[in-house]
N, C-alpha and C positions, 0 to 999 in steps of 0.2 A: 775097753777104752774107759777113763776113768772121767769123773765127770767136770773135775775142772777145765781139761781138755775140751768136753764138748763145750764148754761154753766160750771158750775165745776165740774157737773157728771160724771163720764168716761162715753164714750159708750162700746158695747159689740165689741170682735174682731171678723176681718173677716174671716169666716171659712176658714182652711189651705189646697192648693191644692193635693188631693192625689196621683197624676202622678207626679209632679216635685219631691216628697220627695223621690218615689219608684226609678225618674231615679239617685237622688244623692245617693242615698245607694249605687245600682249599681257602680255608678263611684268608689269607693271607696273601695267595696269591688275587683274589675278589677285591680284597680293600688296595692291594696296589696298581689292579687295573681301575677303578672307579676312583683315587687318586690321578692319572696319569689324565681320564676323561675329564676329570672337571680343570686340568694344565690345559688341555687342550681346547677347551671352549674358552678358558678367560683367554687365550691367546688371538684365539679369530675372533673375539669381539673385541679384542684394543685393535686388531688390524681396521677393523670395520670402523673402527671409531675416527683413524688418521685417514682412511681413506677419504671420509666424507669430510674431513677438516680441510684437504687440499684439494677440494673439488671446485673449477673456477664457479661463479654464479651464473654464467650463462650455459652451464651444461646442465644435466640434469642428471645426477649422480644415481647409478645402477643398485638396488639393495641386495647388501650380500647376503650371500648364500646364508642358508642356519648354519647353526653347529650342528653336528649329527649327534644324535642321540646314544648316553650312554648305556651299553647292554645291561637291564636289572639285575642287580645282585644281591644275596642277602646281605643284610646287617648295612646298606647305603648310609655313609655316617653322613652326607650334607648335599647341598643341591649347588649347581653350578653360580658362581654371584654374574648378577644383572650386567650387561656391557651399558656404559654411561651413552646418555641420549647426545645427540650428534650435534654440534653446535651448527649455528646462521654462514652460510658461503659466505665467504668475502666477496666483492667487486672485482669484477675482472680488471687486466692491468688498463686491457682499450679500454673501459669506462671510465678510469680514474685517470687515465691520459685529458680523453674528450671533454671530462668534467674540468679539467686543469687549463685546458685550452680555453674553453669557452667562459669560464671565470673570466678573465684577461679581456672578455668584450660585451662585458655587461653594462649598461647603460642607462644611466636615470632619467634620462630624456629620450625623446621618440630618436627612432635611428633607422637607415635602410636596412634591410633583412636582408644578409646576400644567400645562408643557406646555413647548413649544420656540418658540425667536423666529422671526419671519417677518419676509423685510426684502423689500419690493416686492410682488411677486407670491409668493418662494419660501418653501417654510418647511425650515426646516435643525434634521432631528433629532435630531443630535449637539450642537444648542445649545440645553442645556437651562433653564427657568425656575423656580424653587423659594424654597418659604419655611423657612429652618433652623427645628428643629424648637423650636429653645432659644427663638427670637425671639415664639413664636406668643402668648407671655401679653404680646406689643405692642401684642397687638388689630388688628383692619382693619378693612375697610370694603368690600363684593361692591354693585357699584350698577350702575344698569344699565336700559334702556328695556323696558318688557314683553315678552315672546318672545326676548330674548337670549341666554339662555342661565344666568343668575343660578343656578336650581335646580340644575342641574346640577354646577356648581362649585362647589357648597356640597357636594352631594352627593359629589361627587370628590375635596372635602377631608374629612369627614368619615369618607371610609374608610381613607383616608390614616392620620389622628389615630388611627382605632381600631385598625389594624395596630401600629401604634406604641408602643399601651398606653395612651392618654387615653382618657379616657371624653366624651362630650361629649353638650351639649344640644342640641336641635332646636323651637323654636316648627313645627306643620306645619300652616300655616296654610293652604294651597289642597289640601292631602290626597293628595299626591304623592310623597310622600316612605318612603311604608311599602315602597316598592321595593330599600330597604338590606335588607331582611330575606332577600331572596332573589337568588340568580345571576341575570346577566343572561342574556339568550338573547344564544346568539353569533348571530353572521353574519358575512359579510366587509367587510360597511361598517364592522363598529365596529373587526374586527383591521386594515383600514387605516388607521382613523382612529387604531388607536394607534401604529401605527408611524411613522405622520408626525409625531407625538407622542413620541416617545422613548419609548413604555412596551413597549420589546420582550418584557418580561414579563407582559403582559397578560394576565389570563384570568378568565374568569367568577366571580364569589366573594359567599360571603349576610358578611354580619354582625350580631355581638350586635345584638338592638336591643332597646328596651323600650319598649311601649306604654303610653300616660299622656293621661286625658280629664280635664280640668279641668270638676269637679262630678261628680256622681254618674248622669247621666243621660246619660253619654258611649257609646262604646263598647267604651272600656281600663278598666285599674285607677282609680278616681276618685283626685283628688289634691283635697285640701281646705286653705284656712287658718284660724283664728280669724280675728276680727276683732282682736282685741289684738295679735296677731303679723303683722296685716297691717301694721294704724297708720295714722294720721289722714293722713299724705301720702300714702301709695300708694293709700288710700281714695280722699280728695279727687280722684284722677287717675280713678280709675273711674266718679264719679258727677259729673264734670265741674263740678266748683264753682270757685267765682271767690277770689281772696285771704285775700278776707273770710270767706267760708264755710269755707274751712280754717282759717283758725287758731279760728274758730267751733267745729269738729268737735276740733280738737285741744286746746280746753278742756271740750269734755264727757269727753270722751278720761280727761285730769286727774282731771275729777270721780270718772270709773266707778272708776278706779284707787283714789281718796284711799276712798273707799266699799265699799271691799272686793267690788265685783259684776265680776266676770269677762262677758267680751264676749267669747262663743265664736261666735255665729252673729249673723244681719240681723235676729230679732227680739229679742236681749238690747240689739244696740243703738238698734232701733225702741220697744223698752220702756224704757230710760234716755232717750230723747228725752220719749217723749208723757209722760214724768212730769216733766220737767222742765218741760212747758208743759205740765200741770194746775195746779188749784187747788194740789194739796196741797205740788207740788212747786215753787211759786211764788219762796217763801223762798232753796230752794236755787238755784236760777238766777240768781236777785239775789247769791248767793253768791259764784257765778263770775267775774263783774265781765266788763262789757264784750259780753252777751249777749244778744242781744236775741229775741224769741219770734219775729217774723216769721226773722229768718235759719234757727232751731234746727227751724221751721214744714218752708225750703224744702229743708231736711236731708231731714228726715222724707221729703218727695215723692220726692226723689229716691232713697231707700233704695226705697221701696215699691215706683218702677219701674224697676229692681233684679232687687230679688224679683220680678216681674213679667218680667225680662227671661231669668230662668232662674239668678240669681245666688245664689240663696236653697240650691243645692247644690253652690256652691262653698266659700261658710264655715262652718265648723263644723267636728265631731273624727270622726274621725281625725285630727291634721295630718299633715300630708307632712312626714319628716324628710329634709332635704335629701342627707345623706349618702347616702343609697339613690341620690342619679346619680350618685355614682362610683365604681363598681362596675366591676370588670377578670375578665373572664370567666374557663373556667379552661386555655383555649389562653394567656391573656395581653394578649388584645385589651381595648381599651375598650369598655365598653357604651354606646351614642348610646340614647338617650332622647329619643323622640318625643312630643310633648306636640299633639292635634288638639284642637279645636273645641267638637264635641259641638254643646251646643246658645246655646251663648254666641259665634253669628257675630253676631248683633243687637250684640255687643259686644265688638268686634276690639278695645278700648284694653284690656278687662280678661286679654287674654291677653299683653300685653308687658308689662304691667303685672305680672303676676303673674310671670313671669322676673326681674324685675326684684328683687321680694319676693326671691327665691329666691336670686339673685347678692346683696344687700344680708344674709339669713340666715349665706350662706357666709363673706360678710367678717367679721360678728362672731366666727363659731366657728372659723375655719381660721388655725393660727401661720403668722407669719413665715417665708417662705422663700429669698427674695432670687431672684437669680439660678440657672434651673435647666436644668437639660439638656433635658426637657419639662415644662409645663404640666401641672399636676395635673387640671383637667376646661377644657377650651373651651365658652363659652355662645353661641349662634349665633340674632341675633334678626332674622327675616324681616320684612318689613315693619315696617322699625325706624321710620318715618315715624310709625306710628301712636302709638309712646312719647313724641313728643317735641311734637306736633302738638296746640294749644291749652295746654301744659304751662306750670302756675304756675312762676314764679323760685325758686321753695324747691325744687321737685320736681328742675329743670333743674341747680341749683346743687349738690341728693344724687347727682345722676347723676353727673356731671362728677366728685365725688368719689370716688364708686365708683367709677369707671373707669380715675381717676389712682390708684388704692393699692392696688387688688385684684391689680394687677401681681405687687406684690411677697409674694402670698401663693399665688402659683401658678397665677392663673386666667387664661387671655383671655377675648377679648371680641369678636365680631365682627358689625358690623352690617351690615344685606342692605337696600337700598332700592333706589329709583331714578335718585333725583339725591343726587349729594355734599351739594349744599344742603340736602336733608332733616332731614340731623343740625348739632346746632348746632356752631359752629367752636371754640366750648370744648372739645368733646369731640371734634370730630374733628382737632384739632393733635395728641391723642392715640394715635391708630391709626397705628402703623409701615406697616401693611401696604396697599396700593391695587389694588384688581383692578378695574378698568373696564369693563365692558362699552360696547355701541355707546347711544351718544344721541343723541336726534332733536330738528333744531332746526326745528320749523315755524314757530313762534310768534318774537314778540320777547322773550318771557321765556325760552323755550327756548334763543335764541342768546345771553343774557345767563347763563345758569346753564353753558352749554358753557364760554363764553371765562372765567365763573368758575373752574369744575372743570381748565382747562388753564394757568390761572395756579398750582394746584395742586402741581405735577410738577414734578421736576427737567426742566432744561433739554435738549433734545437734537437734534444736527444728525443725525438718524438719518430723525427722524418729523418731519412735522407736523399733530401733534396736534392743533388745530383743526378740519383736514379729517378726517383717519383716525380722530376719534372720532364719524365718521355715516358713515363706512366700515369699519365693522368688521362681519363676517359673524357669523353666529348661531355663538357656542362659541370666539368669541374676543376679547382682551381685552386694553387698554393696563396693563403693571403697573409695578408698582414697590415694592417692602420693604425692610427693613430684612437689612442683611447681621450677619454673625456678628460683626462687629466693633460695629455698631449705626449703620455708615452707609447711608443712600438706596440703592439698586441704580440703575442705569442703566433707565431707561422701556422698555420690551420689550412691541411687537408681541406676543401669544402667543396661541398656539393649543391650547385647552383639552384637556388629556387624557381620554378618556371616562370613565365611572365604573364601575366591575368590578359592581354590581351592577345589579338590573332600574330600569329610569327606567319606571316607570310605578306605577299603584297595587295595593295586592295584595286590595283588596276591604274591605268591615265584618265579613264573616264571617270570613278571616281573620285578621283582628287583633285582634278578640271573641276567639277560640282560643287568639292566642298569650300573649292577656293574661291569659286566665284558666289559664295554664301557667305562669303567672311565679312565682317563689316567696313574692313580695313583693305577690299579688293577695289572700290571707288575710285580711291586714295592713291595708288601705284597704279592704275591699269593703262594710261594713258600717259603716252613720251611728249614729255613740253621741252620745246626746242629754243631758247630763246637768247635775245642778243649776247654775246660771247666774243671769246678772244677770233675767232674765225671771221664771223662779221665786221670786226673792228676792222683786222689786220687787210680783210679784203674790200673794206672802204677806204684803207690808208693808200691801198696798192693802188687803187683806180686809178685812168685815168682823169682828169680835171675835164671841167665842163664844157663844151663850146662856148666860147663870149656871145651871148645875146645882143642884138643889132637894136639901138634905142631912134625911134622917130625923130628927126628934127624939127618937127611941130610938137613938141609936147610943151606944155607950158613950164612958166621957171617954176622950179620947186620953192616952196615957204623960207623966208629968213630966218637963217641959224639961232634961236635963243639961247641964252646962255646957259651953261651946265649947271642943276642945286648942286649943294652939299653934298649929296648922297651920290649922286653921278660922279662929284668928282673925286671923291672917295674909292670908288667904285672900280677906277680907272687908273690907281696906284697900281703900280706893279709891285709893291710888296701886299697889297692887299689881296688882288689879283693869286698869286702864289701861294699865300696863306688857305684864302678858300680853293685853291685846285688840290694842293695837298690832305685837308680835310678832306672834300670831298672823295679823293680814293679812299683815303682811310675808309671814312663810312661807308664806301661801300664794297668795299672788298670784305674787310672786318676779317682777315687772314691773320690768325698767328699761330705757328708751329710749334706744335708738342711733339707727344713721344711718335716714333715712325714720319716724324714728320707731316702729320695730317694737319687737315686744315679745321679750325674752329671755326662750328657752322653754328647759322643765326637759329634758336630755337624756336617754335611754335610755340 
């Protein structure tokens, strides 16, 4: 072989080492798994990062798991990066709801506390629910299905108003209510229930109260009316007569008046009837115009069973001067004035009815106040269904205005039933304030007065009110009032603050005690019976006198002197006329306002 030859042949190569090629595989497959480890920790730590980003704040978010550890390998070219530190939970949605609600009834002025909003399941006591105290002569409305809790809330406002310095009324028509008079008994259910409540200041407390039995056979101070000062509408409401029969009663009314006989009690004006339908008093009926004996007849029956029903001890004198309920004790409190039953339950209408008198008395006599920082007495009428239920158009039409004007003289007004339908929607466009309790829709009229009362309410993506007003638990309540400004409040879930005094009754004997401790028991406790249309009419009736038989030995009587001036003055018949017309005026002193009542002479 020649040597140019060997030199352009390739040789063969040199066989390749099998250790150096096994350790670079190695290397290689080592850095692409410690690669793939450090993908897989930055990945479970963004997880962990969003996880805790959407964790609500009332939960308490779980720490996840580590990353697992990557298996050591040679040549580790870097360490896994940090997962970023977890940000601040947001507010749950229910917090940011209850915080939205209870904005909408914040207050710069003192105000009643009714409770705190509940939005789902929770209730959040920092969000609190309140009626400004300025707003409360807007009147409301406490309604609500049996056992819901209504008493209560009335009760929890009422001690509220009287911390405050209002005085306020109370119809206590189931006789549970004399528990304002004394502390409550603690326990630990009622200091939870206030602290779920916002009442961190909770604690046991009596307040002013004063007891009051309408009629004399109660077991408070009796509280009495005339019949003059009651008046033929407030009348007609109690002895349930029809259109006709009122304005019927409100022309004898006329007559007793133009006749100078006073109607203190049921037999002055049981004695001004039956003489109207006698013989004697035939004439005078015909007088009247437009009266007929069978109507003036079915008057009569019905005063009689009346007086038959226990009514006969509620008209008559003393009267109740109304000013006596608003009285401010001498810490500053108002005095609630409870007014029970006695023995006039046969006739639940004559006890709203007779409230009513007493708010209609106040309108005549109390000035103009406008706008006021509180309410000079709040009137609170339970089982307000029974005022308005069978009620003639005249009676309906004095209410509705009582209601609209008495505003502006310092008073509210707040009516307690069961269904908002109760009261008529003339009067209840009237009432700022709504506290709801729960209603039961068994019936088809029950589901028809629900979807009424929830057309009622401002609008809100919060509730819905259709269902959550027959899920509502006993002591709590859909509300809504009137804010400081005089707009709607946002609808609020609330949960009713307990009442600082005893919720139960404090007995007859009790209340017997504290009434005849009152200073104002003197004053009413004793019936004065005195000259009236009864006495008149039954002097008029009499018979005339026997003639007395005169001696004919008695000596001649003195020579006639002549009449003065003043005698023969005296003796005009138009002067004569003049002073008999005065005279009733003065003393009758009768002029009819609203319901018709009579305007009485004050002390």
């Amino acid at each position: 072989m020649s040597a140019d030859s060997s030199a352009t042949d390739p040789q063969p190569a040199a066989p390749a080492d099998p250790i150096a090629a096994a350790r670079r595989a190695a290397e290689e497959a080592a850095k692409a798994a410690q690669a793939a480890a450090d993908e897989v920790a930055r990945l479970e730590a963004q997880a962990a990062a969003d996880a805790a980003a959407k964790t609500p704040a009332r939960e308490v978010a779980a720490p996840a798991d580590p990353a697992p550890e990557a298996t050591p390998v040679p040549e580790a070219t870097s360490a896994p990066a940090a997962a970023p530190a977890p940000e601040a939970a947001p507010a749950s949605a229910g917090s940011a709801a209850a915080d939205a609600i209870a904005a909408g009834y914040a207050a710069g002025g003192p105000a009643v506390e009714l409770g705190t909003v509940v939005v789902g399941d929770e209730t959040f006591p920092n969000a609190r629910v309140r009626i400004p105290l300025a707003t409360m002569n807007r009147h409301g409305l406490v309604a609500g299905a049996t056992g819901t809790g209504k008493t209560r809330t009335l009760q929890a406002i009422a001690e509220q108003l009287s911390a405050n310095g209002v005085p306020v009324v109370l119809a206590d028509i189931k006789g549970d209510l004399s528990g304002l008079s004394r502390a409550a008994e603690d326990n630990p259910k009622l200091r939870e229930r206030a602290a779920k409540t916002g009442a961190a200041d909770w604690s046991p407390s009596a307040f002013p109260t004063a007891f009051w039995s309408l009629g004399s056979e109660g077991i408070a101070t009796p509280v009495r009316a005339t019949i003059t000062a009651f008046g033929p509408i407030l009348l007609s409401k109690v002895l349930s007569l029809n259109a006709t029969q009122e304005s019927t009663l409100g022309l004898i009314f006329h007559w007793a008046d133009g006749q100078g006989l006073p109607l203190l009690d049921l037999k002055d004006l049981r004695s001004v009837i039956a003489y109207l339908t006698s013989d004697e008093g035939k004439a005078d009926l015909k007088g009247i115009g437009g009266v007929s004996s069978q109507t003036a007849g079915v008057i009569l029956r019905a005063l009689v069973n009346l007086e038959a029903d226990g009514g006969d001890t509620f008209f008559g004198e003393p009267e109740f001067d109304t000013a006596d309920l608003m009285r401010i004790d001498a810490d500053g409190r108002g005095v609630i004035s409870l007014f029970e039953f006695a023995q006039l339950s046969t006739r639940q209408t004559m006890f709203s009815t007779f409230l009513m008198w007493v708010l209609a008395d106040l309108f005549q006599n109390l000035p103009e106040v406008g706008d006021v920082d509180k309410p000079k007495v709040v009137f609170i009428f339970d089982e307000a269904h029974l005022l308005f239920s069978d009620a003639s158009k005249a009676f309906l039409a004095q209410v509705e205005q009582t209601v609209k004007l008495i505003r502006s003289k310092g008073v509210g007004v707040f009516f307690c039933t069961q269904l908002p339908t109760d009261v008529p929607k003339e009067v209840l466009s009237q009432l700022g304030a709504r506290v709801q309790h729960a209603l039961r829709a068994f019936t088809p009229d029950d589901q028809k007065a629900l979807r009424a009362t929830v057309r009622t309410y401002p609008k809100t993506d919060t509730y819905d009110l259709e269902q959550d007003l027959t899920a509502l638990g006993t002591g709590e309540a859909i509300v809504t009032v009137l804010s400081e400004r005089g707009a709607p409040t946002p609808v609020a879930w609330t949960k009713i603050r307990p009442p600082q005094s005893l919720m139960d009754t404090i007995g007859n004997d009790a209340i017997t005690a504290a009434a005849g401790a009152s200073p104002l028991h003197g004053r009413y406790a004793q019936t004065i019976d005195r000259n009236s249309a009864y006495e008149m009419l039954t002097a008029r009736l009499a018979p005339p006198p026997a003639p007395v038989s005169v001696p004919d030995d008695l000596p001649p009587p003195p020579p006639i002197q002549d009449d003065s001036m003043v005698d023969k003055m005296m003796q005009n018949p138009a002067v004569k006329s003049f002073l008999r017309s005065a005279a009733s005026a003065a003393g009758r002193e009768i002029g009819r306002s609203i319901f018709g009542t009579g305007r009485r002479r004050r002390r």
